[in-house]
DRENDO-1510 file (C-alpha; in Angstrom, 1 decimal, always signed):
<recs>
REC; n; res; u; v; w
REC; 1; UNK; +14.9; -59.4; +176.5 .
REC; 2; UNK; +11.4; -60.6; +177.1 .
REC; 3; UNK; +9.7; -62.1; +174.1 .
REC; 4; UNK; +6.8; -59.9; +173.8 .
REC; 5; UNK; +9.2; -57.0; +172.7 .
REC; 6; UNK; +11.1; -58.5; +170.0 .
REC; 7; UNK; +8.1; -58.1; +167.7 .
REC; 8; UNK; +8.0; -54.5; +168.1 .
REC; 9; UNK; +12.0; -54.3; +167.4 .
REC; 10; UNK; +11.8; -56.1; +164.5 .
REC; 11; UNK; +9.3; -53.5; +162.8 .
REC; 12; UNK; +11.2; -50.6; +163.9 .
REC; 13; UNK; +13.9; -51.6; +162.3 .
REC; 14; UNK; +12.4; -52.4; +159.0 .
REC; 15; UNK; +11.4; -49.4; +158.9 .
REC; 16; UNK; +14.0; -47.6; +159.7 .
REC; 17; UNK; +16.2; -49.4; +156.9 .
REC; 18; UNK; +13.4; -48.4; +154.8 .
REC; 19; UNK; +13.7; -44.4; +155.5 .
REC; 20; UNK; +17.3; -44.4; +155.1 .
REC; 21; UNK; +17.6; -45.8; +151.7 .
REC; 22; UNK; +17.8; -43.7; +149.0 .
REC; 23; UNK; +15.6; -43.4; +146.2 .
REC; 24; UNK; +16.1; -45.6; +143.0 .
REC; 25; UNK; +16.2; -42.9; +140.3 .
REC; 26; UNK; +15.0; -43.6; +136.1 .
REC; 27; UNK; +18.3; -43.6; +133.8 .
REC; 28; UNK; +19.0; -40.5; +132.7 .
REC; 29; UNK; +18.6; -40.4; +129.0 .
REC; 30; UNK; +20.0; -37.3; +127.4 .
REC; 31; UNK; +17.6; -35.0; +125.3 .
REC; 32; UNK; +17.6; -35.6; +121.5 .
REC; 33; UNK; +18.6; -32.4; +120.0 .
REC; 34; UNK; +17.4; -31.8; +116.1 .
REC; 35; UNK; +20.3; -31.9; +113.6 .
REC; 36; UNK; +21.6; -28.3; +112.6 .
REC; 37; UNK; +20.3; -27.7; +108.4 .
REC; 38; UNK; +23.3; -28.6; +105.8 .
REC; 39; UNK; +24.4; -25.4; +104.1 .
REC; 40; UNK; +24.5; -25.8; +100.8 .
REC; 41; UNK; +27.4; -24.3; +99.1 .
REC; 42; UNK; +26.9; -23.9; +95.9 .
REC; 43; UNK; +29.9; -23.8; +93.3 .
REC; 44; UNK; +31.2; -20.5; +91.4 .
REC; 45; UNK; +30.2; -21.5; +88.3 .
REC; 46; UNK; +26.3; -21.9; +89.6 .
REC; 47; UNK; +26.5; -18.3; +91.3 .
REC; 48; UNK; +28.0; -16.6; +87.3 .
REC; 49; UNK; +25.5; -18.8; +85.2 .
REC; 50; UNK; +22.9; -20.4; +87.3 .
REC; 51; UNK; +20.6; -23.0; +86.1 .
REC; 52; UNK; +16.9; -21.9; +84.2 .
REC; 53; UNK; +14.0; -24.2; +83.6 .
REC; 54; UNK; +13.1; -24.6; +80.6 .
REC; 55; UNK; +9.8; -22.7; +81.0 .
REC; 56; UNK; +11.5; -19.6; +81.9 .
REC; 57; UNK; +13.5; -20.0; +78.8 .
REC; 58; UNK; +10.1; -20.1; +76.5 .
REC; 59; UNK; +8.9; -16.9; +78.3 .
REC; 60; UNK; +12.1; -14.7; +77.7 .
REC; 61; UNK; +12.3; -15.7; +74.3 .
REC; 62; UNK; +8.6; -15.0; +73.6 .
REC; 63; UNK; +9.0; -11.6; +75.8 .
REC; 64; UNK; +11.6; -10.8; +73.3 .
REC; 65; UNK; +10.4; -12.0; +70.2 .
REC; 66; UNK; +7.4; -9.4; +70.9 .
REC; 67; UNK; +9.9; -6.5; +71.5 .
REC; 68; UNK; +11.6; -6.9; +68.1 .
REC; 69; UNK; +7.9; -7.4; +66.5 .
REC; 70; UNK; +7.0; -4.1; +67.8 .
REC; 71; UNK; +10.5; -2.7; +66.7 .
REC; 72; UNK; +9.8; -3.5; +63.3 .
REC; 73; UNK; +6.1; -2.0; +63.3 .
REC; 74; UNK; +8.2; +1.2; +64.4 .
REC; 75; UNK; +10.2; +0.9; +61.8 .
REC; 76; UNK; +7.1; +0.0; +58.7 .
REC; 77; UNK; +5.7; +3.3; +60.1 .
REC; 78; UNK; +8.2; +6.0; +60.1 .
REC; 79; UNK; +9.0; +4.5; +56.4 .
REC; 80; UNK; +5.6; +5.0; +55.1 .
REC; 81; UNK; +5.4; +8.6; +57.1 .
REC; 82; UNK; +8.8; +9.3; +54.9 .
REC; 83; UNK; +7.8; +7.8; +51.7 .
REC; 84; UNK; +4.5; +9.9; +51.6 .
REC; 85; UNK; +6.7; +12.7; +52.7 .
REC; 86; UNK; +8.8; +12.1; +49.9 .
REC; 87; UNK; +5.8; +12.1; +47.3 .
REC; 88; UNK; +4.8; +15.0; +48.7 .
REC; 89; UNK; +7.9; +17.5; +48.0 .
REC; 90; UNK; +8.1; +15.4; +44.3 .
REC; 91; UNK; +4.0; +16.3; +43.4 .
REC; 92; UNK; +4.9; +19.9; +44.8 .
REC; 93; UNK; +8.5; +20.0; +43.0 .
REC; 94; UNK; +6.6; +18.7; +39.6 .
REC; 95; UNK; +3.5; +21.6; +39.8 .
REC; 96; UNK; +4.4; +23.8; +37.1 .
REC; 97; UNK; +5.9; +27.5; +37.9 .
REC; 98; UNK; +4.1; +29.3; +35.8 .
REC; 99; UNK; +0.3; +28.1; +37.9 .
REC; 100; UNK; +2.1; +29.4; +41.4 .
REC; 101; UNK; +3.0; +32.4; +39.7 .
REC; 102; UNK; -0.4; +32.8; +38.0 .
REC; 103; UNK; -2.2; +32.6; +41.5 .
REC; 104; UNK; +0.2; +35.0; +43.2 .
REC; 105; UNK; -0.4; +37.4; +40.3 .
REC; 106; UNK; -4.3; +37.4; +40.7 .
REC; 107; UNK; -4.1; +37.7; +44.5 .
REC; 108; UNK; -1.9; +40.6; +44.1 .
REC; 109; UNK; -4.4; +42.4; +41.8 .
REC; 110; UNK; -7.2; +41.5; +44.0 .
REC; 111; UNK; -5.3; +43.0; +47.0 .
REC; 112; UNK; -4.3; +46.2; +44.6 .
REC; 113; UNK; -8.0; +46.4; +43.8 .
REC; 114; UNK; -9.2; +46.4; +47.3 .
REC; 115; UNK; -7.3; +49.2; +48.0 .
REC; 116; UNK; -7.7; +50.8; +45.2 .
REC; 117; UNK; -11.3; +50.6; +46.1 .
REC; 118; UNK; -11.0; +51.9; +50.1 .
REC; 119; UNK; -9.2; +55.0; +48.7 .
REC; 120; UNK; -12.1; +55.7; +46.1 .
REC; 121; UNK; -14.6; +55.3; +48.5 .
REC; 122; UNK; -12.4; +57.7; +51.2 .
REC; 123; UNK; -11.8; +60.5; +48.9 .
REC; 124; UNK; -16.1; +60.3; +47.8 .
REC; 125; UNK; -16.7; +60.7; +52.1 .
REC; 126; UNK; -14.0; +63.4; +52.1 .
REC; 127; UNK; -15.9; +65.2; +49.9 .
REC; 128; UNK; -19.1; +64.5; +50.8 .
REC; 129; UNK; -18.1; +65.7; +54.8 .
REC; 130; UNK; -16.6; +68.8; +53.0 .
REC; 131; UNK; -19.9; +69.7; +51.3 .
REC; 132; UNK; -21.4; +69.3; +54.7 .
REC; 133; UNK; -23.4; +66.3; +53.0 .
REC; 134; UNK; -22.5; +64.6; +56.6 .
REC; 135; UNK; -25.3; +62.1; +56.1 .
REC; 136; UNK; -24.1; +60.6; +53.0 .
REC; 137; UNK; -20.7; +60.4; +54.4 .
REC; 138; UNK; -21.7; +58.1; +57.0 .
REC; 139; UNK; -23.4; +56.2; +54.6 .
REC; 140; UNK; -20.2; +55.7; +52.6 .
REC; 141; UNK; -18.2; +54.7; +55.7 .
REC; 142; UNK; -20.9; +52.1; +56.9 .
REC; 143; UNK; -18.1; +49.6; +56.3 .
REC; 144; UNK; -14.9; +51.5; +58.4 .
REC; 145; UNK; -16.2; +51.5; +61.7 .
REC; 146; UNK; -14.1; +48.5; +62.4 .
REC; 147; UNK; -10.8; +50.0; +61.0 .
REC; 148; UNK; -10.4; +47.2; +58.7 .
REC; 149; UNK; -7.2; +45.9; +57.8 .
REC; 150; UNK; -5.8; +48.7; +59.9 .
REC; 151; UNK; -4.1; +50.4; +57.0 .
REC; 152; UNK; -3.9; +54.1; +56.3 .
REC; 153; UNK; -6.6; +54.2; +54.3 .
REC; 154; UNK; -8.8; +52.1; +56.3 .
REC; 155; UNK; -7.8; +54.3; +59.6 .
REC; 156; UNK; -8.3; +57.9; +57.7 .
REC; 157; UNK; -11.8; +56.1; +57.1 .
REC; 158; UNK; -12.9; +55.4; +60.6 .
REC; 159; UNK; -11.7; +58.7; +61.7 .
REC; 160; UNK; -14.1; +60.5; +59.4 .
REC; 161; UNK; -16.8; +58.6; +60.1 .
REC; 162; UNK; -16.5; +59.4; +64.2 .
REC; 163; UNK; -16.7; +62.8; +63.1 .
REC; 164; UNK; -19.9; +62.8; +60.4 .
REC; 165; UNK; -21.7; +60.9; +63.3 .
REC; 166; UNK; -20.2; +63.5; +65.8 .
REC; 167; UNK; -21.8; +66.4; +62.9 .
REC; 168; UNK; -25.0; +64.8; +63.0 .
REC; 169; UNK; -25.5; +64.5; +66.8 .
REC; 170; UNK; -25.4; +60.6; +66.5 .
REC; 171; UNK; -23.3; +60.9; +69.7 .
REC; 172; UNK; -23.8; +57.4; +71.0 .
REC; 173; UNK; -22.4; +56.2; +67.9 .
REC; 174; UNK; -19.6; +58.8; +68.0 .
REC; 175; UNK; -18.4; +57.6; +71.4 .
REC; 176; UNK; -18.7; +53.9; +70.5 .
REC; 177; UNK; -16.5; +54.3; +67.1 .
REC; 178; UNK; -14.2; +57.4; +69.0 .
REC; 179; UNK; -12.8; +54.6; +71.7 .
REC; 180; UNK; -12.8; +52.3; +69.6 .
REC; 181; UNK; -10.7; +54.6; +67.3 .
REC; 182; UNK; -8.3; +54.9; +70.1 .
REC; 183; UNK; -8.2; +51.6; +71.1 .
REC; 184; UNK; -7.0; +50.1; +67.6 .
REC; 185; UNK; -4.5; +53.0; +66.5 .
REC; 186; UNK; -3.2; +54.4; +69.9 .
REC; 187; UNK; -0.3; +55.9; +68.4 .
REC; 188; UNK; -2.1; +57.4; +65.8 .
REC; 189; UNK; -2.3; +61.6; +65.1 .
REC; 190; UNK; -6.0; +61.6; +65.3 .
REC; 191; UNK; -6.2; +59.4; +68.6 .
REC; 192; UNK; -5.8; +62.4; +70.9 .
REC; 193; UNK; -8.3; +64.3; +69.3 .
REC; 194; UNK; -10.9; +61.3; +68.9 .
REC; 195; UNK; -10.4; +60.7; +72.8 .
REC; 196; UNK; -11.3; +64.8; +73.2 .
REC; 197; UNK; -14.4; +64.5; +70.7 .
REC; 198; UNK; -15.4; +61.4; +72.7 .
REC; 199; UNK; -15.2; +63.3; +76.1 .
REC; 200; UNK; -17.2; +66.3; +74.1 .
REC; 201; UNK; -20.0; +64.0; +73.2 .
REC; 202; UNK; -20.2; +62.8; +76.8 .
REC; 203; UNK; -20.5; +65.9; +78.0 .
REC; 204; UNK; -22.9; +67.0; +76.0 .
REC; 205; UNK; -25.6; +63.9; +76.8 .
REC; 206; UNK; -25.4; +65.6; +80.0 .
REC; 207; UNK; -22.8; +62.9; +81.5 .
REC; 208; UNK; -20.4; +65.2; +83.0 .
REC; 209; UNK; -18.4; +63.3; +85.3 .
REC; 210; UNK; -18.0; +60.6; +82.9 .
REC; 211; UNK; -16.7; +63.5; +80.4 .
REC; 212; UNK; -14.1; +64.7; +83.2 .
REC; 213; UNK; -12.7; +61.1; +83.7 .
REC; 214; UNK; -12.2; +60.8; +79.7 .
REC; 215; UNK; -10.9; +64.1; +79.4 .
REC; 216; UNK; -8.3; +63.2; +82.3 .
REC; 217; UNK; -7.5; +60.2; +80.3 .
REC; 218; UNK; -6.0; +61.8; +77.9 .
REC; 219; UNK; -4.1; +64.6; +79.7 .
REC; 220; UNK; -2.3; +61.6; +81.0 .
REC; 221; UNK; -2.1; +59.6; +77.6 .
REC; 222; UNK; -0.7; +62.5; +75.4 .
REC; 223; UNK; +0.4; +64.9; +77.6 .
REC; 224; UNK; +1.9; +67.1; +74.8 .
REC; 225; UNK; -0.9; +67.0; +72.3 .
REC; 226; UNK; -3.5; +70.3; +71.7 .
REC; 227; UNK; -6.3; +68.0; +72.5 .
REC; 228; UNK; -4.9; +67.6; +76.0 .
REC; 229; UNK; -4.7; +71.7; +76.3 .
REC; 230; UNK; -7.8; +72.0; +75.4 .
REC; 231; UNK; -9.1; +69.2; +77.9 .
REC; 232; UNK; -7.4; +71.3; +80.5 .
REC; 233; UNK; -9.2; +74.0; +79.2 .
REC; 234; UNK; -12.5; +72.7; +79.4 .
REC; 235; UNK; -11.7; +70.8; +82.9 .
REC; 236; UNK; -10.7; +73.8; +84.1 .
REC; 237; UNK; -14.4; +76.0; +82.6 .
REC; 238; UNK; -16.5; +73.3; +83.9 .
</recs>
């Protein structure tokens, strides 16, 4: 082999050696993994009656010491609302007899005395209206045109007044106290007739189809009355 080659063999073969080695790997060193959490287990008796701080304790007590505070106030005031109830019945028990009976005495003749009073004042219009005095009658029913406490008395009142208004041409009047009239005693006698002397006095301030309508009215009201044949009557001629 000559000498000038045995250099060059030497390096190849280093390197060759070199190439074939493996590599030199680290250590493995396994991962550290985090420890799972203890579970706790807590006994039976902890679950039935667990443990409170004594803070918590302080609040529930004072939550319940203001409940049965308020219970008692409950309690202070329905016993004052019954003990003034009580003195109540016991002034009213203790009034004597004979002062209830008193005042129920006098309101009774001051009711007896009103009437009396309405009936006077009727009969004096009655005869007034019959004299043909129809003037004065109005005057002495200035006060019925309401009906008043809708007695008898008080409606035979209003009735005659609608018709000494009706007498004197008042007709305005007439109509305003005629459906009224019918308004406050519908099932009265005189209602049909007040409704046909309402229409008449319509008709004659020249309001003729206003007349028709309240004539109409009562055909269909009180179908059976003689103020609703004579509506048909004067429907019928005009």
């Amino acid at each position: 082999m000559n000498h000038k080659t045995l250099p060059i063999l030497l390096s190849f073969l280093l390197t060759a050696c070199a190439v074939s080695r493996p590599p030199v790997s680290a250590p493995h060193t396994p991962a550290t993994q985090p420890e799972p959490p203890k579970h706790v287990v807590k006994t039976e008796e902890e679950v039935l009656y667990p443990t409170i701080d004594t803070e918590t304790q302080i609040n529930q007590l004072g939550i319940q010491i203001a409940r049965l505070e308020q219970q008692v106030q409950t309690l202070q005031t329905r016993i004052q609302q019954l003990e003034r109830r009580n003195q109540t019945r016991t002034t009213s028990t203790l009034r004597p007899r004979s002062a209830a009976s008193s005042i129920s005495a006098d309101e009774a003749a001051q009711t007896q005395q009103i009437q009396q009073n309405a009936a006077q004042t009727l009969q004096r219009a009655q005869s007034q209206y019959q004299s043909g005095q129809f003037k004065a009658a109005v005057e002495t029913l200035k006060h019925a045109e309401s009906g008043g406490d809708g007695s008898d008395t008080a409606r035979k009142s209003m009735y005659l007044l609608m018709q000494s208004h009706q007498r004197l041409n008042n007709c305005e009047s007439a109509i305003n106290i005629g459906n009224r009239f019918v308004g406050r005693f519908r099932n009265s006698q005189e209602a049909p007739e007040a409704l046909f002397n309402v229409g008449q006095c319509q008709y004659n301030m020249q309001q003729h189809d206003i007349a028709k309508v309240t004539w109409r009215k009562l055909i269909q009201t009180y179908p059976d009355s003689s103020a609703a044949k004579r509506a048909h009557q004067q429907l019928n001629k005009k």
